[in-house]
C-alpha positions as CSV (number, residue, x, y, z in Angstrom):
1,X,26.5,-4.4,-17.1
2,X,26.4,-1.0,-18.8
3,X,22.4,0.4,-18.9
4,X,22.0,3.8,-21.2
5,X,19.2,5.1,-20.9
6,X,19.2,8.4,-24.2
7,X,16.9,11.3,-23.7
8,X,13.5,8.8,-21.8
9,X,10.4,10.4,-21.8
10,X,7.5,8.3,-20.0
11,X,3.9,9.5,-20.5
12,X,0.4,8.1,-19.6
13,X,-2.8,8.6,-20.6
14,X,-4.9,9.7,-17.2
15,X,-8.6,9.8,-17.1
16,X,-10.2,12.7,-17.1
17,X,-7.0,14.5,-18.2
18,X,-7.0,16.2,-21.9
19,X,-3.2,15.8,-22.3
20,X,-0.6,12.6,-21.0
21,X,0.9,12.6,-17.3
22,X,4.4,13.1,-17.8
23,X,6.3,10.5,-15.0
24,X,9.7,10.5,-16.6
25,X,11.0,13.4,-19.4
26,X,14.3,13.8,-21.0
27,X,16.4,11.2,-19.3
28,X,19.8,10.5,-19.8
29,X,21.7,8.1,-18.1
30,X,24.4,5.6,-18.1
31,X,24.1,3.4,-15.6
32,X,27.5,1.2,-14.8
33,X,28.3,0.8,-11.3
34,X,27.9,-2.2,-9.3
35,X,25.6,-0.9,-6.8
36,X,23.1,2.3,-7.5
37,X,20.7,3.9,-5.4
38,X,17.7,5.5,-6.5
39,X,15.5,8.4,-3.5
40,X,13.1,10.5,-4.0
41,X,9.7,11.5,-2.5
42,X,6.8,9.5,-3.5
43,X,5.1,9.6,-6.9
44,X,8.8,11.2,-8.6
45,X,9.3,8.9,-10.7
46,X,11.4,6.4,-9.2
47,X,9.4,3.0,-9.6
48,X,8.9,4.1,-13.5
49,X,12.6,4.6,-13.7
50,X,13.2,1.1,-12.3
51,X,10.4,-0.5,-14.6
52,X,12.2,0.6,-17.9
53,X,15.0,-1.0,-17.1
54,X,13.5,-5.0,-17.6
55,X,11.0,-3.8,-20.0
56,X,8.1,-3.5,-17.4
57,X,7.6,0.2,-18.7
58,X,8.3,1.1,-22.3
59,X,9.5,4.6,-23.1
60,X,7.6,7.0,-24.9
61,X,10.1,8.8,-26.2
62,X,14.4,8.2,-26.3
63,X,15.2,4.6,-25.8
64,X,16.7,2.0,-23.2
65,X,19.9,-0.1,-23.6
66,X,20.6,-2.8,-21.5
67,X,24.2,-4.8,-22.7
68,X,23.5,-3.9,-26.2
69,X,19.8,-4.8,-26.0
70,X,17.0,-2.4,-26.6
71,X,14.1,-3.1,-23.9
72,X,11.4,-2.6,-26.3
73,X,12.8,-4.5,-29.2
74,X,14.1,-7.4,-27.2
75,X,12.6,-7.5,-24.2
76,X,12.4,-11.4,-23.6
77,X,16.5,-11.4,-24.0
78,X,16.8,-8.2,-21.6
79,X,14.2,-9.8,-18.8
80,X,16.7,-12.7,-18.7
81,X,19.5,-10.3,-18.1
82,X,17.3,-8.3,-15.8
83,X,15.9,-9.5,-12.7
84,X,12.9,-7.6,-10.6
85,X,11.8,-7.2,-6.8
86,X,8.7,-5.6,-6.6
87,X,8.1,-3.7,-2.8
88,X,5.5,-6.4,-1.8
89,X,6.8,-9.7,-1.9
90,X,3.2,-11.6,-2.0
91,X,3.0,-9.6,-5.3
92,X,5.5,-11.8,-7.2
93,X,5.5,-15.4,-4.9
94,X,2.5,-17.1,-6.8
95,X,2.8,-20.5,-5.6
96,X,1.9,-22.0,-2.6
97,X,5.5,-22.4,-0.7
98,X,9.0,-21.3,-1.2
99,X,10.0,-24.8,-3.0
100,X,7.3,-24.7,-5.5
101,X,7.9,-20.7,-6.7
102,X,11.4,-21.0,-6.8
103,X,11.2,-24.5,-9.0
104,X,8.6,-22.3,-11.0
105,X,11.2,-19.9,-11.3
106,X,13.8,-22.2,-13.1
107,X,11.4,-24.5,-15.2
108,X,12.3,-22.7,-18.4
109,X,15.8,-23.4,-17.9
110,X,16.1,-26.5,-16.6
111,X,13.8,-28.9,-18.0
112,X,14.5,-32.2,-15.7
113,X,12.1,-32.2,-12.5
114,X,15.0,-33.8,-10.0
115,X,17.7,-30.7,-11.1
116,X,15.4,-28.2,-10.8
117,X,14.2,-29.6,-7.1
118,X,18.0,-29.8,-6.5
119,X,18.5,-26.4,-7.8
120,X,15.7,-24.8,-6.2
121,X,16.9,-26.4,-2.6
122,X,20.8,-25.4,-3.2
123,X,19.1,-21.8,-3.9
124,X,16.7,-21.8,-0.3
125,X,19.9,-23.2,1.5
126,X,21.5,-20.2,0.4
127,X,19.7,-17.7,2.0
128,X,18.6,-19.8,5.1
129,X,14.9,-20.4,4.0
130,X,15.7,-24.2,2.9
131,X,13.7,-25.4,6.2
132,X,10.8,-23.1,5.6
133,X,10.8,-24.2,2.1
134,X,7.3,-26.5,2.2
135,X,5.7,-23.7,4.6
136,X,2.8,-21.9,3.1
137,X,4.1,-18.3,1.9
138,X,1.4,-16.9,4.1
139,X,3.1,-17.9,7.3
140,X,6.0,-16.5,6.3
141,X,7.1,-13.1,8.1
142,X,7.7,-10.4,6.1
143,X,11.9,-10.3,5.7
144,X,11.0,-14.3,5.0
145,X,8.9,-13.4,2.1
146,X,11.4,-10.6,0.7
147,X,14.0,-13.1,1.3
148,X,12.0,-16.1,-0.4
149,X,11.2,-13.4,-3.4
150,X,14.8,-12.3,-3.6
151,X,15.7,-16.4,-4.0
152,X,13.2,-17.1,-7.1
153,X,14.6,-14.0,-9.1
154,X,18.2,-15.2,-8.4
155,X,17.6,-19.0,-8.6
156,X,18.0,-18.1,-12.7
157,X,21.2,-16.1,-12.3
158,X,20.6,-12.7,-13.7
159,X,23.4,-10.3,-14.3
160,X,21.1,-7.1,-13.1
161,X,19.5,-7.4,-10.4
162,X,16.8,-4.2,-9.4
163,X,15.0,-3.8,-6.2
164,X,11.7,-1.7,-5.9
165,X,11.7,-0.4,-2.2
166,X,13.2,-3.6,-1.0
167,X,13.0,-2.7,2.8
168,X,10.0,-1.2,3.3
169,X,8.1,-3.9,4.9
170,X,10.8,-5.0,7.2
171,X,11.6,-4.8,10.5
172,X,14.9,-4.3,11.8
173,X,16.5,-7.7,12.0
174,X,15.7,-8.9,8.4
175,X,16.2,-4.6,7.1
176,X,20.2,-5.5,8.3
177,X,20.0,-9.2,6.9
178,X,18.8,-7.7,3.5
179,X,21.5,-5.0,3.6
180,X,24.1,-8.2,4.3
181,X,22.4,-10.1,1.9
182,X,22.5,-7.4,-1.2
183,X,26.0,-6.2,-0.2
184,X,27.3,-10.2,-1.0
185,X,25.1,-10.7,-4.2
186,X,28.0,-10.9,-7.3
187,X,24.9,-9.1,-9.4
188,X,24.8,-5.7,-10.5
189,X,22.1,-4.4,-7.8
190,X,19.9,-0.8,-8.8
191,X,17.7,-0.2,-6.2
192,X,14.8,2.8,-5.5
193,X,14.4,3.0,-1.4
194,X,13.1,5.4,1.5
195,X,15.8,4.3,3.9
196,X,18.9,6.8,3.7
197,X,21.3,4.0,5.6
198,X,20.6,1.5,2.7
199,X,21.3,4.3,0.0
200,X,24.4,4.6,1.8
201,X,25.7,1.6,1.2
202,X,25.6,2.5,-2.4
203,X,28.2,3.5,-4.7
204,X,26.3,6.2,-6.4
205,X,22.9,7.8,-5.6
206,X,20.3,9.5,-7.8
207,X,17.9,11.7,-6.8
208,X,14.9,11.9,-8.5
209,X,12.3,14.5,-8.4
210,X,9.0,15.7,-10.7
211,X,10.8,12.8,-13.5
212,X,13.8,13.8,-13.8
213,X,17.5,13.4,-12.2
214,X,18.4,16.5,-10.1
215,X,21.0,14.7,-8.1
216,X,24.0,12.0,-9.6
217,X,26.6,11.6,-7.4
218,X,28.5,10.2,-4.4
219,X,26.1,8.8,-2.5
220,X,26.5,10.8,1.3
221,X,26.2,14.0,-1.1
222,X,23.3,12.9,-2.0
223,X,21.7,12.0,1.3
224,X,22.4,15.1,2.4
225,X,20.8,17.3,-0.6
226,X,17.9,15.4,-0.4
227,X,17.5,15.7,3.4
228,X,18.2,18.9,2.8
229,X,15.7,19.7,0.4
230,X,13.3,18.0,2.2
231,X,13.9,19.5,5.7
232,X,13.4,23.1,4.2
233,X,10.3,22.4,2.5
234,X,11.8,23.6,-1.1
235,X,11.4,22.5,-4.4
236,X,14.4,20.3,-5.6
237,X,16.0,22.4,-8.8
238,X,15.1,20.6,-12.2
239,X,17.9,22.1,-14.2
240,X,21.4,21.3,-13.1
241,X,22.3,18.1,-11.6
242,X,25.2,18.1,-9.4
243,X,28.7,16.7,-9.6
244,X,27.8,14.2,-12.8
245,X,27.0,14.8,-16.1
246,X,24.2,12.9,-17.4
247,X,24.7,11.6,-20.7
């Protein structure tokens, strides 16, 4: 899937504040690879940056392209192409058990009650949940969930799929099954995450800063400038990005 993003500005209105918040300004990107990583510090922009992309945020300025599909004008086609993970998995899983969120998930697209049970249980199997499927979501652990949350958004086959943070809340054993699970996924996979190992596994990393793209590259690179950005304490430069072009 090919994602342009032309010259994105993001503003909010703050309260208290005379003028907008500026989260995103002047981005250009076009976004083709099969596996993207987003870093950055918190509050840089990265979660807005993943929010245009499936219409969750709508510029204020420049546009989103998503296959040929504007995100404003036709977000209902573009949220069908695009599929969303949120950090917190209890933010997205609004049924009672595994079974009945990922039926919920397919019950625009398949209209008979048997196919979609079948549908939803071939989609559980898949990623090992099929014998918590009937537990309630609360007893789940935490990789369980972001597994289980994973599983509805897939269940309807998306071409794009885009992680917010997806390892945040796990622990090491289900941090490595995610990493397994996202490396065998067929979908395009954009991602925003704190752990350097996962952006690693990436085939190019962005790193964003004060809303905007100061790094676009290989992904080690770009591990490395952030660390080492970070470690000394400086301000990350705002006007050239290194080793790619935006466009």
């Amino acid at each position: 899937m090919n994602i342009v993003l032309n010259r994105v500005d993001v503003r909010v209105d703050v309260d208290g504040r005379a003028t907008p918040k500026t989260l995103l300004e002047g981005l250009s990107l076009e976004l083709a690879e099969q596996r993207i990583g987003i870093i950055g510090a918190n509050g840089s922009g990265k979660s807005t940056l993943l929010r245009l992309l499936n219409g969750l945020v709508a510029p204020s300025g420049g546009t989103v392209v998503v296959g040929g599909l504007d995100t404003v004008r036709a977000v209902r086609d573009v949220r069908r192409r695009v599929g969303f993970v949120f950090t917190d998995p209890l933010s997205q899983l609004v049924m009672p058990t595994g079974r009945e969120d990922v039926e919920l998930s397919l019950r625009r697209t398949v209209r008979n009650a048997a196919e979609r049970r079948r549908q939803a249980e071939t989609t559980l199997d898949r990623f090992g949940l099929l014998p918590l499927a009937d537990q309630s979501v609360y007893e789940l652990s935490g990789g369980e969930r972001q597994l289980l949350a994973l599983a509805a958004v897939l269940a309807v086959d998306p071409e794009v799929l885009v992680l917010d943070e997806p390892s945040t809340l796990l622990d090491l054993r289900n941090r490595e099954l995610l990493r397994r699970t996202l490396a065998g996924l067929s979908q395009q996979v954009i991602l925003s995450t704190h752990d350097l190992e996962l952006a690693q596994d990436m085939d190019r990393v962005l790193v964003v800063h004060a809303g905007r793209v100061v790094f676009d590259g290989d992904p080690s690179a770009a591990v490395e400038h952030y660390r080492a950005v970070s470690a000394a304490g400086l301000e990350l430069p705002g006007a050239d990005v290194p080793h790619r072009e935006q466009r």
